[in-house]
N, C-alpha and C positions, 0 to 999 in steps of 0.2 A: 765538722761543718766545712763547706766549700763554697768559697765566695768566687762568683769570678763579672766581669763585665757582661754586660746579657749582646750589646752589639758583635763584641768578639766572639760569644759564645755561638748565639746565630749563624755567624760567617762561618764556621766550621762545619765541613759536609756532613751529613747524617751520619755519614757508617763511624765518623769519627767520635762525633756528641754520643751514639749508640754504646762505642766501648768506651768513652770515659764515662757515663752513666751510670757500665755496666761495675766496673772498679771501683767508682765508687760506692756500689751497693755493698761489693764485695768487702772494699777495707771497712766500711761501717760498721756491716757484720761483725767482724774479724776483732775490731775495738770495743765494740759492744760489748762483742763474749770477753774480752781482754777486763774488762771495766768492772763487768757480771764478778768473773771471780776473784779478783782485787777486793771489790767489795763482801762475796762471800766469806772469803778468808779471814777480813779484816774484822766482821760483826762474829766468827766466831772466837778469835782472837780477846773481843770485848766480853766475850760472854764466857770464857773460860779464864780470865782474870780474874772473876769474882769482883771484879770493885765496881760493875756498873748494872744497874735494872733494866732490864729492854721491856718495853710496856708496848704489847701490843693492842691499839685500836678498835674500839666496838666498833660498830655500823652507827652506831648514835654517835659517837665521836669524832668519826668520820664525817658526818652531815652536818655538825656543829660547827666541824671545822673551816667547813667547804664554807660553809653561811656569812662565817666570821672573813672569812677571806673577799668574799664578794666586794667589800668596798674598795680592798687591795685592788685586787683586777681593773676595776672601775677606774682606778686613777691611773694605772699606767697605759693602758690599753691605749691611749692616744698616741703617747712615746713610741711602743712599740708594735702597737699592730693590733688590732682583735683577732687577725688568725693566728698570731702567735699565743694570745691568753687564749681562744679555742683551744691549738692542737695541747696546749699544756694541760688544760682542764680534760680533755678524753683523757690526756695520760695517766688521767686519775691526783692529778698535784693539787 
């Protein structure tokens, strides 16, 4: 995440906003995949212990889930934004 002042940002000529834009697509990328296999490694890790069950999700599980969640959303979404519960919810959360 990249927070920055939006006056300051503004102020800064195009071709400049352009490449830091463009880096930062780049390192997000680049953390993303870093995160990806952090994570891969780590769920295989659990799953060759033997001491834990991974229960994968029906589609009704999933819809249940999502239902039950709804009120969740509802109450934060004023704190923090509805395009933030939007982009969450396309993300599939």
């Amino acid at each position: 995440m990249v927070v920055t002042n939006a006056k300051w940002w503004d102020k800064l000529p195009a071709d400049i906003r352009k490449g830091l834009s463009e880096a930062m697509d780049e390192a997000t990328a680049y953390g993303n995949g870093v995160a990806s296999d952090l994570n891969n490694k780590a769920r295989k890790n659990v799953e060759a212990s033997g001491k834990t069950k991974i229960v994968t999700l029906s589609k009704d599980d999933i819809a249940a889930w999502k239902k039950a969640m709804a009120p969740v959303w509802d109450k934060f979404a004023p704190g923090i934004g509805k395009d933030l519960i939007d982009a969450a919810q396309k993300a599939g959360m």
